[in-house]
Each structure stands twice: as structure tokens, then as C-alpha cells.
C-alpha positions in Angstrom: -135.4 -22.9 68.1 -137.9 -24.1 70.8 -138.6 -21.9 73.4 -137.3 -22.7 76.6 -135.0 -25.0 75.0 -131.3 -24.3 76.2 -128.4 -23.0 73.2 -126.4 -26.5 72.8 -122.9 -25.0 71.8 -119.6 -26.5 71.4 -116.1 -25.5 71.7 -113.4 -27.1 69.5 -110.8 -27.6 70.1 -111.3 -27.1 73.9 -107.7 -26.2 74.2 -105.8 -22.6 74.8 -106.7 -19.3 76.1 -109.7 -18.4 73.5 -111.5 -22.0 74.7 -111.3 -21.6 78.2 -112.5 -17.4 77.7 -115.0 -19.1 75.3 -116.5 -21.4 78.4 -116.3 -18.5 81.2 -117.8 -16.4 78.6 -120.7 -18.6 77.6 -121.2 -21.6 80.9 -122.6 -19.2 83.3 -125.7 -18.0 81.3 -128.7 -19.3 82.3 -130.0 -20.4 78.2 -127.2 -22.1 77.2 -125.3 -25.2 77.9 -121.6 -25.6 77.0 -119.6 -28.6 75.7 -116.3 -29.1 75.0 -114.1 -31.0 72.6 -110.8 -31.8 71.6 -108.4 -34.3 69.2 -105.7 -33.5 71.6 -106.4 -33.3 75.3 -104.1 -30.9 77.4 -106.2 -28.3 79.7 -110.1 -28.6 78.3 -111.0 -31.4 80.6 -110.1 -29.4 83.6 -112.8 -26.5 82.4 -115.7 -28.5 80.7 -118.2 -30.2 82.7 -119.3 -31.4 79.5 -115.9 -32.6 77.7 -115.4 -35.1 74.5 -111.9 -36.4 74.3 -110.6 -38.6 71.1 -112.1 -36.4 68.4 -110.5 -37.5 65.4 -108.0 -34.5 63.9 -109.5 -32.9 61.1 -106.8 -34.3 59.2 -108.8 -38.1 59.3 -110.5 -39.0 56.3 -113.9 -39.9 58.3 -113.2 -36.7 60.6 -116.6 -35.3 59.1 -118.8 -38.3 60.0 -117.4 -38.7 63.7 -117.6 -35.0 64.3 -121.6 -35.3 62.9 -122.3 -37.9 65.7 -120.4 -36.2 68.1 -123.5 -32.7 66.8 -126.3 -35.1 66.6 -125.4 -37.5 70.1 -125.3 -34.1 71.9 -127.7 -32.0 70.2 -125.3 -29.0 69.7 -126.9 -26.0 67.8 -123.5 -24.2 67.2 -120.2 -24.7 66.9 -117.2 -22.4 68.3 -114.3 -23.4 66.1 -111.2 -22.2 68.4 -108.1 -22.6 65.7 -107.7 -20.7 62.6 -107.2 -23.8 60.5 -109.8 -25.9 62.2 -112.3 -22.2 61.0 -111.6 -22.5 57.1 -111.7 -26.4 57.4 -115.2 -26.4 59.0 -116.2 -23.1 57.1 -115.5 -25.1 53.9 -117.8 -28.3 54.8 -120.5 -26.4 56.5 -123.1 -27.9 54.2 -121.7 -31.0 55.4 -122.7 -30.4 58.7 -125.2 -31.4 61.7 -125.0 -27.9 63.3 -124.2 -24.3 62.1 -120.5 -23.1 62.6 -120.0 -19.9 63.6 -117.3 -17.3 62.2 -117.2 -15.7 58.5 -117.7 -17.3 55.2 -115.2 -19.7 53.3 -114.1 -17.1 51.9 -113.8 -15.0 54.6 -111.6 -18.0 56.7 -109.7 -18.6 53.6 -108.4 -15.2 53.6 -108.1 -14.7 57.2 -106.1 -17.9 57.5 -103.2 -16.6 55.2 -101.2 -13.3 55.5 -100.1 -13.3 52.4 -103.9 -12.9 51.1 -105.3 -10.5 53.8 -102.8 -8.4 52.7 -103.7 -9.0 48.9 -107.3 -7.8 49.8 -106.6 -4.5 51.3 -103.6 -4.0 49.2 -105.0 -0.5 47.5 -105.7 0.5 51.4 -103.6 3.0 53.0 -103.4 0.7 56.4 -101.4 -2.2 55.2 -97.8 -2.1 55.7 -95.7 -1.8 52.5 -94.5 -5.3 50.9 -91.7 -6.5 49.7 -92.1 -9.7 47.4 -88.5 -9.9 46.5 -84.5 -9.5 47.3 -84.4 -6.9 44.8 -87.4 -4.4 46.2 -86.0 -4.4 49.9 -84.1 -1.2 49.9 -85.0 -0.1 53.8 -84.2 -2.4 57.0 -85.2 -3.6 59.3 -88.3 -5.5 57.6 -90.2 -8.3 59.6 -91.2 -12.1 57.9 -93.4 -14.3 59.3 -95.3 -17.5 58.0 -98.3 -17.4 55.7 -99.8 -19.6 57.8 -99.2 -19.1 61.7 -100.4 -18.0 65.3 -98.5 -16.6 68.3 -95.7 -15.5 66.2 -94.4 -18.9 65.8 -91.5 -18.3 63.1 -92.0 -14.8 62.8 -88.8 -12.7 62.7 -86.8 -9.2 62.1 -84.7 -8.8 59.0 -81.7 -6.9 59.5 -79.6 -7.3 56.9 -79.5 -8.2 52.9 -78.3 -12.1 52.9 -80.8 -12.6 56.4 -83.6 -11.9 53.5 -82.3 -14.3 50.9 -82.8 -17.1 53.3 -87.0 -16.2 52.6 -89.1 -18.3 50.3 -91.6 -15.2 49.7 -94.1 -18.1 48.5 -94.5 -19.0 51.9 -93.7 -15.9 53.8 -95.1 -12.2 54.2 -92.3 -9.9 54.5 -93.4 -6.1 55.4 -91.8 -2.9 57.0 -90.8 -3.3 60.3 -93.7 -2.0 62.8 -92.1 -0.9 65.9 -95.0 0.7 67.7 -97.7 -0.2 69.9 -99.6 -3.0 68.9 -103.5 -3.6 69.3 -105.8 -6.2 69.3 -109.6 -4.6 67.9 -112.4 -6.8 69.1 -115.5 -6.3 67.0 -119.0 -7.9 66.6 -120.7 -8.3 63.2 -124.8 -8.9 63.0 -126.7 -11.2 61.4 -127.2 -8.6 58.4 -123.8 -8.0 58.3 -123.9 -4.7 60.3 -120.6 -3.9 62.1 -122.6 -3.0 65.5 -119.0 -2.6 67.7 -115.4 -2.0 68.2 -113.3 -1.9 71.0 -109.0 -1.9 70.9 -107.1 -3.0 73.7 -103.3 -2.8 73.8 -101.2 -5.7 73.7 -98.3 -4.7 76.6 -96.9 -8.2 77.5 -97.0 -11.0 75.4 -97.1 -14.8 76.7 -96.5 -17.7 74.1 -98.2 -14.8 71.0 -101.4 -14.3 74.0 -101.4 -10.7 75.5 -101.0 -11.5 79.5 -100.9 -7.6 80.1 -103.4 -5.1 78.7 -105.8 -2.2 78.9 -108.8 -1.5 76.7 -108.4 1.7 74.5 -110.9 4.6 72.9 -111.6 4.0 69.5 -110.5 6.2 67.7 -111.5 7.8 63.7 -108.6 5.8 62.6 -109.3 2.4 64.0 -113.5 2.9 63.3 -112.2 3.2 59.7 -110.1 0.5 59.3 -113.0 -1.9 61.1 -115.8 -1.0 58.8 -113.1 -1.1 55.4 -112.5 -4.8 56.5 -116.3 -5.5 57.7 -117.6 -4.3 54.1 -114.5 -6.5 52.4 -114.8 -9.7 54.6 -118.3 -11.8 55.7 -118.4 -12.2 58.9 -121.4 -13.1 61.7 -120.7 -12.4 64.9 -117.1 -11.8 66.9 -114.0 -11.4 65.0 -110.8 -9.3 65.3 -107.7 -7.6 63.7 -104.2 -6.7 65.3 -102.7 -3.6 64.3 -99.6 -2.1 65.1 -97.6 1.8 64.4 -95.1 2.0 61.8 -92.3 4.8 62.5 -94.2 8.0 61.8 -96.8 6.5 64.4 -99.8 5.6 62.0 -101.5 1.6 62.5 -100.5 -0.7 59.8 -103.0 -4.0 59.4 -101.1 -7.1 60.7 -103.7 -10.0 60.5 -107.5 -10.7 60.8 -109.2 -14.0 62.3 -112.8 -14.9 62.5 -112.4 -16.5 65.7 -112.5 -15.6 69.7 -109.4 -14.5 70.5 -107.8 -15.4 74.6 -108.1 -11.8 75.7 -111.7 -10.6 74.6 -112.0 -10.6 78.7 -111.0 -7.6 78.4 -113.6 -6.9 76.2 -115.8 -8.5 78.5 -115.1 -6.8 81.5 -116.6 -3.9 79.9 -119.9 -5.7 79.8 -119.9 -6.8 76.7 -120.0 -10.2 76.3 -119.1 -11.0 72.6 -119.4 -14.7 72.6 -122.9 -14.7 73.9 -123.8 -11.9 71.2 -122.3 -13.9 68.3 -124.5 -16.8 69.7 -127.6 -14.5 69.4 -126.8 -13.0 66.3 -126.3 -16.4 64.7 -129.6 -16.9 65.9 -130.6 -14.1 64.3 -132.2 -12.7 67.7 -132.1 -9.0 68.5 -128.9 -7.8 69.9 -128.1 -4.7 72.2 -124.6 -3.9 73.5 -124.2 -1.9 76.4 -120.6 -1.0 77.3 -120.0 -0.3 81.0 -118.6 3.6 81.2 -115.1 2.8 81.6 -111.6 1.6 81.1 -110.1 -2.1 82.0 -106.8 -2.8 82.6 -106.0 -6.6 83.0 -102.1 -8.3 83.9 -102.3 -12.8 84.5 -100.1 -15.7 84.9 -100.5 -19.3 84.7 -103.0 -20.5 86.9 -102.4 -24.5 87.6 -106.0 -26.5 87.6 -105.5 -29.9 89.6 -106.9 -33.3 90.0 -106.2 -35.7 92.4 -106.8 -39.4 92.6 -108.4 -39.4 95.8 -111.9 -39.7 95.8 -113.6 -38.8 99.3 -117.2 -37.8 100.5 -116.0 -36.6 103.9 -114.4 -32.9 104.7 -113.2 -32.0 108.5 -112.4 -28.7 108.2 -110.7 -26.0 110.9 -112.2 -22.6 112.0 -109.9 -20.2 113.0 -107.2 -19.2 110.5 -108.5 -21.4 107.5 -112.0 -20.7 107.1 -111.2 -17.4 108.7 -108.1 -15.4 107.8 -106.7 -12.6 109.4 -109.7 -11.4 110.7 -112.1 -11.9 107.3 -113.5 -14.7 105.4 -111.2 -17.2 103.3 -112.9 -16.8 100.3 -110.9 -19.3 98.5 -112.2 -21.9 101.6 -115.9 -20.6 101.1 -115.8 -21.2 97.4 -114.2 -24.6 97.9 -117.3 -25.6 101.0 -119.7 -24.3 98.5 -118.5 -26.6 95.7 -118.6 -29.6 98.5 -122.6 -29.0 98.7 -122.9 -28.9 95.0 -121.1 -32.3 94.9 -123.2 -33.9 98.1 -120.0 -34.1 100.3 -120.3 -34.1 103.7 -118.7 -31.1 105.5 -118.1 -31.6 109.7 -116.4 -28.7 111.1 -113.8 -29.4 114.0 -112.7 -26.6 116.0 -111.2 -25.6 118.8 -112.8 -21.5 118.8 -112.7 -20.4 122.3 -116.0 -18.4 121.5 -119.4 -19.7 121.0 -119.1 -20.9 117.4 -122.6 -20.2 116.4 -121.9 -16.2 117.6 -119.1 -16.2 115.5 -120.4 -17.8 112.4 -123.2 -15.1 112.4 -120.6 -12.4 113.0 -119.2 -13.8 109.7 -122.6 -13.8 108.0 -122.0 -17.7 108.1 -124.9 -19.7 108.2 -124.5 -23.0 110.5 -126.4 -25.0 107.9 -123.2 -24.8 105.6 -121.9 -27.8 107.7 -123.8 -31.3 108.2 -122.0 -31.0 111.6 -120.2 -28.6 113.9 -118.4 -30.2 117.1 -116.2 -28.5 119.6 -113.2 -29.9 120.5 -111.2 -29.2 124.0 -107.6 -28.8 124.5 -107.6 -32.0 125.9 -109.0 -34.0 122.9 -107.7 -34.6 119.9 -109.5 -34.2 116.7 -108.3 -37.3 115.3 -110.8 -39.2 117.6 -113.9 -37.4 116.0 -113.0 -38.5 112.4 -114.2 -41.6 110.8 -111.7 -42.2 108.0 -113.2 -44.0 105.1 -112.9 -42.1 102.5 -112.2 -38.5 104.2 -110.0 -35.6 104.0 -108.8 -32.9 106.5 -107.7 -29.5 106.5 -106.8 -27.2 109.3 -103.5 -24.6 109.5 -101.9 -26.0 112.2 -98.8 -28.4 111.4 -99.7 -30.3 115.0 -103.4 -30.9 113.9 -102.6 -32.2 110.8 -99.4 -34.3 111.6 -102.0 -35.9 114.4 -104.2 -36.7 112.1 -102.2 -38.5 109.5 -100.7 -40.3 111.8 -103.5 -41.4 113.2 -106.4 -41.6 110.6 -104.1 -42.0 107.7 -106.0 -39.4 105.4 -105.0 -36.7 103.5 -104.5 -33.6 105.2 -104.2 -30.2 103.8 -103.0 -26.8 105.3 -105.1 -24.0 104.2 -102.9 -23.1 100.8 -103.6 -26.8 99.6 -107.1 -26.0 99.1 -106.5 -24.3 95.8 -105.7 -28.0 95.1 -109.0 -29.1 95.9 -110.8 -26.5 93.8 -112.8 -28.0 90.5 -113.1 -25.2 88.1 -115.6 -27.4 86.0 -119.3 -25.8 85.8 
């Protein structure tokens, strides 16, 4: 690769937790540029600056040629397959293809992609649950059954009783002992020369849709180091992949799946410094790679988070001092973030206050700089702020209910108290 020359990679699909951890992971570094793509468009064009819609599903007969001018149009280097199936399907058709996938082998995918086979390939290994194949071996319950072929324990399910387990087609199913402990999810990086170079678990506490929401990382212990280098020396893999593990009764970790993708909460991961995304990029480059882990533990809880877009476009923002770009004696930092993104984007910012102080005092007190706005006027108590704003194409925000019921009345623009700006915010970069 030229030097200089910035790492062209794309995400696809661009939907789910693992592509948007994918983008924060990878948009922010200064040698690489990040694009996104999906078949079927849901949350990816509210994170990618750089977003393809109406990719054909992998499913299309010409899928291969439309996806190779989608690689050459755009340059990408590398491609960051985000689904299991859409891994083995680009795994298997690599020499088909403009740019290099990352992930393991066909091989690898193939296996990864079906439960039934992973567990085939480590079956003379002390860490797979015990199997049962048919009615007649099942002599202990509870046992648990879930789909060859599945994510997010989509039709997974607990086996109580005897005629529960006849209803299984055991061609399609993996049925195991029932795990009851703690689950974990084991991140771990893979180099170019197929040298397991880390591993990090991190517990699985509350579960969203099959994604952990809740979660802490975890030592590693002799146990887990094992079971990471067994499947490292079975499996090809370059760069990030992961297993999920989980204690049987007597309190031992039994192997549950492996996938040769990113997975939505190697954040946590992350947040330790380690940045396996990046890595797997530079190890598919077959660059040098150094890890340094940050000297401690990470504990992480989320919810949703909604990502908007509104159909107004405007160039203008009239903003309030007190209580909204201030609040409760310290900086709004959700306001700041949002004025900042207003500069990026060439709006024009006019602030409109009332501040009984001298404003240029209390900016600096603030560590405010002045030249954040393209204009600062002071408005009396006699005056209304209406009658400084020129209304083509503007917005206006300000906590009070009085200002802003003024103002629509008056100007006819939208106006926003200070919790609408998270409405405003474009999380695109």
C-alpha cells in the first residue's frame, strides 16, 4: 500500500451493534477512511458519513459483480463482513473479489457458521458440552437446543421433559447439557502468522435482543488461555474473532459457539485500550502489531440510544446563554458538541442573550472562546429576541417556554428547548 495513502475499509452490512462498534472503532483514526453498506437499510445511514444503500442481498445471482463495483468505485482495501452468513459467503468467493475480506478461512467460516460442526471439531476436547444426537441418549434434563444456524439466540430453547425433545430434528439442531452458569464472551486477536497475540473475557450480565447491554471485562484465566489457543491452532483465523463460553453445574466453561467476526461489545474490549478492529486492519496488512492493555478493569451497562433526522434544512442557529449553553452552573456539553458540529457544517451560529453580566467575561470564565459565534448580541428586557432574527431558513433554541413561544409565533421557525438538541445532533463522522 502507498504510503500516505489512507486504509479504504468497508462495513457490510452496516447494520447492528458490531457495525456501528465497527465505525467508532475504526472512523476516528487518522489513516483510515470508513464506508458503510447495506442490502437492507435500518440504522447504518445514521452512523456512516460514507454510506451505500441498495446493495443487492447476497442471495442475487449478480450480487458478486455489483458488490466488485461497489470495491473498485470506492477503492476499498478491506472488507469488514458484519453477519456470520454474509463471512462464509464472502470467505468462499474471496478469489472472486476486488478487495481482501477480513475474518478466517472458508473453512474456518464454514465451521464457525454452524454449531453442530464447531462442536464436531473440538469433540475429543474436554470443553465442549456433552451431546445428545438422539431421543434415546438423553437420560439427564434439563438439556438446551438451538439452531445449527443462528445468532442472538433466535430459536434457542430449554428442554425439560422427554416428548419437548421429540419435537427436535437433530439434523438441524444442536442439543447439549444445559449450562446454567455464567456466560462469557472471549475477544481475541490472531496475527498475520497465525500467532494468537491476545485474549480478554468479559461477562455477559444482561442480554438485549442475544447483544450483552451489561458487562465487565474479566482476568484470563489458565482455563480460558487454554481453550483460546486449542481453537486458534484448530481454526485459521487473521485478525479479531471470538468464542462464548458458559459453566456447566460443577462450575467448569463448556464451548458454546465461535465467529470470525466483530462482535457489538468488543467496546469493552476497547475501553481497555485495545482497539481490535484497527489491529485486525494492520495485521491484514501484515504490518507490525503491539497491544498494550490499559492496567485495569471495565465495566459497561447501555440502552437504546435514538439517532434523528429531520427534514428541515437550515444554515442559521440563535442560540440562548444562560441555562442552555450553560447548565446549572457548568458547561452543556451536549450544546457544545452540537455548536461545534454547526462550524464543521458552515452554519451560522448568532448568540441572543439576555446575561445580566458582560458576556465576553463570562464566556472566558467558561473557557469559551467568543469566536465560537459569528455573532453575539445582547438583548434588553424590553426587546424581544424575535426582532433580531432573520427567518429564512433558521432555527432557535433557548430554555425558556416565553422565548420560544415568542418566537414561533412570530418568526415561524422551529424552536427547541434545550433537551431537543439531542435531536439536532448528527452522529455521522
Amino acid at each position: 500500500m502507498e504510503q500516505n495513502k489512507k486504509i479504504r475499509i468497508l462495513i457490510f452490512p452496516a447494520e447492528g451493534a458490531n457495525a456501528i462498534e465497527l465505525h467508532d472503532a475504526l472512523s476516528t483514526c487518522v489513516n483510515t477512511e470508513v464506508y458503510g453498506a447495506s442490502s437492507v437499510e435500518r440504522h447504518g445511514r445514521f452512523i456512516f458519513r460514507n454510506f451505500i444503500g441498495h446493495v443487492p442481498p447476497i442471495s442475487d445471482e449478480h450480487f458478486v459483480e455489483a458488490f466488485n463495483r461497489i470495491l473498485t468505485d470506492y477503492g476499498i482495501d478491506l472488507v469488514f463482513p458484519t453477519h456470520d452468513t454474509v463471512v462464509r459467503y464472502l470467505a468462499a468467493r474471496q478469489d472472486q473479489l476486488a478487495a481482501r475480506v477480513l475474518g478466517g478461512d472458508l473453512r474456518t467460516t464454514e465451521i464457525c457458521r454452524s454449531k453442530i460442526r464447531t462442536h464436531e471439531c473440538f469433540a475429543d476436547c474436554d470443553f465442549v458440552p456433552r451431546r445428545v444426537t438422539s431421543f434415546m441418549e438423553a437420560i439427564d434434563y434439563p438439556l438446551f437446543a438451538k439452531p445449527d444456524e443462528g445468532q442472538g439466540a433466535v430459536g434457542a430453547r430449554r428442554i425439560d421433559r422427554p416428548e419437548e425433545l421429540q419435537t427436535i430434528d437433530f439434523n438441524n439442531y444442536l442439543v447439549t447439557e444445559y449450562l446454567p452458569g455464567e456466560e462469557y464472551t472471549v475477544d481475541c486477536l490472531t496475527d498475520a502468522q497465525g500467532k494468537l497475540r491476545y485474549v480478554s473475557p468479559r461477562s455477559r450480565e444482561r442480554l438485549m435482543a442475544g447483544i450483552a447491554v451489561a458487562g465487565r471485562t474479566q482476568p484470563v484465566t489458565g482455563e480460558i488461555e487454554r481453550m483460546a489457543r486449542i481453537i486458534n491452532e484448530r481454526l485459521h483465523f487473521v485478525g479479531l474473532w471470538y468464542f462464548q463460553i458458559r459453566r456447566n453445574a460443577a462450575g467448569a466453561f463448556r464451548l458454546m459457539e465461535i465467529s470470525a467476526r466483530c462482535a457489538g461489545t468488543m467496546c469493552l474490549t476497547r475501553a481497555r485500550g485495545v482497539n481490535l478492529p484497527l489491529l485486525s486492519v494492520y495485521a491484514a496488512l501484515g504490518y507490525e502489531i503491539a497491544i498494550h492493555e490499559n492496567p485495569y478493569q471495565v465495566r459497561m451497562d447501555r440502552a437504546l440510544i435514538g439517532r434523528y433526522e429531520i427534514d428541515y434544512p437550515y444554515d442559521t442557529v440563535y442560540i440562548d446563554f444562560d441555562d442552555t449553553i450553560t447548565l446549572r452552573g457548568a458547561v452543556n456539553l451536549n450544546v457544545i458538541r452540537y455548536l461545534y458540529q454547526c462550524r464543521n457544517q458552515h452554519k451560522r451560529i448568532v448568540l441572543l442573550t439576555r446575561h445580566a453580566e458582560v458576556i465576553g467575561e463570562t464566556l472566558r470564565r467558561y473557557a469559551l472562546s467568543e469566536l465560537l459565534f459569528d455573532e453575539i448580541v445582547s438583548v434588553s428586557d424590553t426587546e424581544s429576541k424575535s426582532s433580531f432574527i432573520d427567518p429564512r431558513r433558521a432555527i432557535f433554541i433557548d430554555n425558556a417556554y416565553k422565548e420560544r413561544d415568542e418566537v414561533a409565533r412570530v418568526c415561524g421557525i422551529p424552536v427547541f428547548d434545550v433537551d431537543g438538541v439531542e435531536f439536532l445532533l448528527d452522529w455521522r463522522y
